[in-house]
N, C-alpha and C positions, 0 to 999 in steps of 0.2 A: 470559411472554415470556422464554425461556429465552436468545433470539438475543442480547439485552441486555449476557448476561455474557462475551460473545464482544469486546464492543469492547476494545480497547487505545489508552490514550492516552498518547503517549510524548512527554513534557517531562522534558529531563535538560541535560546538555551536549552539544555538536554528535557528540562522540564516539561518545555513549552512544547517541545518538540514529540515526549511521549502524549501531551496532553494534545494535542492537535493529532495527533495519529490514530488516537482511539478514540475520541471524537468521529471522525473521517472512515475507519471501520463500523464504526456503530452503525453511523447511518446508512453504511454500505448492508452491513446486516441486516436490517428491517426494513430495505427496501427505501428508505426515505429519499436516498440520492442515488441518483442512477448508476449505470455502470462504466465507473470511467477508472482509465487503470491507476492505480495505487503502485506506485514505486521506491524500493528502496534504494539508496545507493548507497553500496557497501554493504554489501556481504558479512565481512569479517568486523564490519564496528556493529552492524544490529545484531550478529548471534552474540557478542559477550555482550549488550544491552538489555536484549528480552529475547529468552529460548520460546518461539512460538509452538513448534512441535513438542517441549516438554509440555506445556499449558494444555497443550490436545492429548496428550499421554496421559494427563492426571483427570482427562474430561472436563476442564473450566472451561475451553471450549472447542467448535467439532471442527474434526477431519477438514469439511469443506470449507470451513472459513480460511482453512490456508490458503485457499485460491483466493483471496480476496485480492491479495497485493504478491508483486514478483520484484527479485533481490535484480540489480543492476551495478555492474562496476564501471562502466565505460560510459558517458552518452551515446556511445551508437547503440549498445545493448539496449537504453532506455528508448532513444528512437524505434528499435525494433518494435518494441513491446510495446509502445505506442501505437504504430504500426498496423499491429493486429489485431488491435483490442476492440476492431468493427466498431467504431464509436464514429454514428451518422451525424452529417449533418443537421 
């Protein structure tokens, strides 16, 4: 299970933690790192952190990058979404 070594779990300070995240989209954006799912846990602590939808409202940036990462409150929800995210050996 090679997909395994692909996870990133990011626990630091709030800092560290926007700065590894949009790092980790960016290079999701241009293709540089592959597709491996981006998960958020907790819903309700990232929307009072960063409104992504208001950012694609004002066009900083588009529609589809919201599909880059999906909100998770449970680990089995994150399991799910692992799950599906067809990431081959």
């Amino acid at each position: 299970m090679k997909w395994l070594n692909t996870v990133l779990k990011i626990k630091a300070t709030q800092h560290e933690i926007l700065d590894e995240l949009f790092e980790l989209l960016s290079l999701r954006q241009t293709g540089i790192k592959n597709k491996i799912p981006i998960i958020l846990f907790g819903r309700e602590y990232w929307d009072k952190i960063i409104n992504f939808e208001y950012l694609a409202d004002l066009g900083l940036i588009s529609d589809e990058h919201l599909n880059l990462f999906k909100y998770a409150n449970t680990a089995s929800e994150a399991w799910e979404i692992i799950k599906s995210s067809n990431i081959s050996d």
